[in-house]
VOPAGU-2260 file (C-alpha; in pm, 1 decimal, decimal comma):
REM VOPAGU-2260
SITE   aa  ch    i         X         Y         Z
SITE  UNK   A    0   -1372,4   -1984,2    -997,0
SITE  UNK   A    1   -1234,2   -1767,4   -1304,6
SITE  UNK   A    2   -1507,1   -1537,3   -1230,9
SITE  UNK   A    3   -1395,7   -1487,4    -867,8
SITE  UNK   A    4   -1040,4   -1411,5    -994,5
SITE  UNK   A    5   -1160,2   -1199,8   -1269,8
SITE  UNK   A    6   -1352,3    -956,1   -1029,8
SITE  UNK   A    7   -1101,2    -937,5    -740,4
SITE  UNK   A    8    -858,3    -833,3   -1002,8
SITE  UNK   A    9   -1107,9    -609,7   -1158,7
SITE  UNK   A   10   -1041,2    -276,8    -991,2
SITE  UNK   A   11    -669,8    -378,5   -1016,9
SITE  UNK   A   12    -698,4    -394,0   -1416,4
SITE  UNK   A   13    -908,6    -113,6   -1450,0
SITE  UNK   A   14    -661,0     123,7   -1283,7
SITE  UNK   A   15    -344,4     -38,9   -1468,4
SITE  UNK   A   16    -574,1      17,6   -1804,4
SITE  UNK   A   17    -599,4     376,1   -1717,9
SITE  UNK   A   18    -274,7     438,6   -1613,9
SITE  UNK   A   19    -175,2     272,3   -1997,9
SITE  UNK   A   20    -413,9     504,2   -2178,0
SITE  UNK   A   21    -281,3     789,9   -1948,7
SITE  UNK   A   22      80,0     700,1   -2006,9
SITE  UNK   A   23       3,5     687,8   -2421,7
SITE  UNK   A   24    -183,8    1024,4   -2406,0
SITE  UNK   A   25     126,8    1188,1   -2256,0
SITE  UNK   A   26     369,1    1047,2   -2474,1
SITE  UNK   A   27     158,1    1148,9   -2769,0
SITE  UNK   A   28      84,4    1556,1   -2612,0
SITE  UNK   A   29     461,5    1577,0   -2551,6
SITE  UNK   A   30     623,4    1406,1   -2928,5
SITE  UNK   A   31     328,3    1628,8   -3097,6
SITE  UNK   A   32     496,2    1930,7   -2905,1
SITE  UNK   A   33     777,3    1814,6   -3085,8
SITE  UNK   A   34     969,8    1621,5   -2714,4
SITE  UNK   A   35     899,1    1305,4   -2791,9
SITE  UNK   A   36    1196,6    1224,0   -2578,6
SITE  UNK   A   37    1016,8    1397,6   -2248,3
SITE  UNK   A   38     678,1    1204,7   -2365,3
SITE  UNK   A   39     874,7     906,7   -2319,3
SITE  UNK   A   40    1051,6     933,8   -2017,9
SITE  UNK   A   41     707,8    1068,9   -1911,8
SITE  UNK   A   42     477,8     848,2   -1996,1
SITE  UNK   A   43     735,1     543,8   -1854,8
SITE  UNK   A   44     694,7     700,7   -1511,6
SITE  UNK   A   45     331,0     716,7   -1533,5
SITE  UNK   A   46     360,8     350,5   -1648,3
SITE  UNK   A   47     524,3     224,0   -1414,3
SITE  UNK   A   48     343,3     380,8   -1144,6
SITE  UNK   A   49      58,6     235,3   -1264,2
SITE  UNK   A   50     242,4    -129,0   -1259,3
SITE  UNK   A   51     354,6     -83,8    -892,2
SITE  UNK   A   52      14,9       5,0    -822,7
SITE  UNK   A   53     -98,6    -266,1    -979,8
SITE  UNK   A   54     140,1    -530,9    -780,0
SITE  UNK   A   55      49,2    -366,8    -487,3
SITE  UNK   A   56    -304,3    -397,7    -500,1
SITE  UNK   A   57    -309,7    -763,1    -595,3
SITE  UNK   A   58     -42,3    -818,6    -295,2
SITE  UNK   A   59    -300,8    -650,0     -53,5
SITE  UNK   A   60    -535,2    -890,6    -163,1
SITE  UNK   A   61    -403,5   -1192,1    -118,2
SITE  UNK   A   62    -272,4   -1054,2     228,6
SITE  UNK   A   63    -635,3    -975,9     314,0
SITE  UNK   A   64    -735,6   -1341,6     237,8
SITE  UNK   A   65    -477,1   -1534,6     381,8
SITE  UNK   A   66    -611,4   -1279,8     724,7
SITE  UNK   A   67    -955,9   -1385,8     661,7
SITE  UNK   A   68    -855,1   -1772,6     614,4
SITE  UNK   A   69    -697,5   -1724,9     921,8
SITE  UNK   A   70   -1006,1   -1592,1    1114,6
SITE  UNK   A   71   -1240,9   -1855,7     938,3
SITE  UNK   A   72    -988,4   -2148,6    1079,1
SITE  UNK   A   73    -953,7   -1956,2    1438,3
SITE  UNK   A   74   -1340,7   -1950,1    1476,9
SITE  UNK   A   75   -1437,2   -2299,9    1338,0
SITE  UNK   A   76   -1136,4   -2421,8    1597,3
SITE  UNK   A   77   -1316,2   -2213,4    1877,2
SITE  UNK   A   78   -1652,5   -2381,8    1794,9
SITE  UNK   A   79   -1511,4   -2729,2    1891,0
């Protein structure tokens, strides 16, 4: 079971990872530019971004089981 979890979230993670690593690199072009401040305010959008993307993604799966529970029940009721 953890390794069902771990690779429906997988795609989910990888793009909140990247969205991290983006969000650092930004913050670290703009402070060695000498606007740390902007780098901040920056990299929190990209950050967050990455979070609601992240939300949504796992929301959107558990949507698109609850749809295929639903089919599995509606067709093992039409069997009977």
């Amino acid at each position: 079971m953890p390794s069902t979890q771990l690779r429906r979230n997988g795609w989910s993670t990888v793009g909140l990872g990247i969205s991290v690593l983006f969000a650092v690199g930004v913050f670290a072009y703009f402070a060695l530019g000498g606007t740390p401040v902007r780098g901040a305010v920056v990299g929190l959008l990209i950050l967050l971004a990455g979070v609601w993307e992240y939300r949504r993604k796992l929301q959107d799966v558990v949507v698109a089981e609850s749809y295929e529970a639903e089919a599995e029940a509606q067709r093992r009721e039409n069997r009977q």
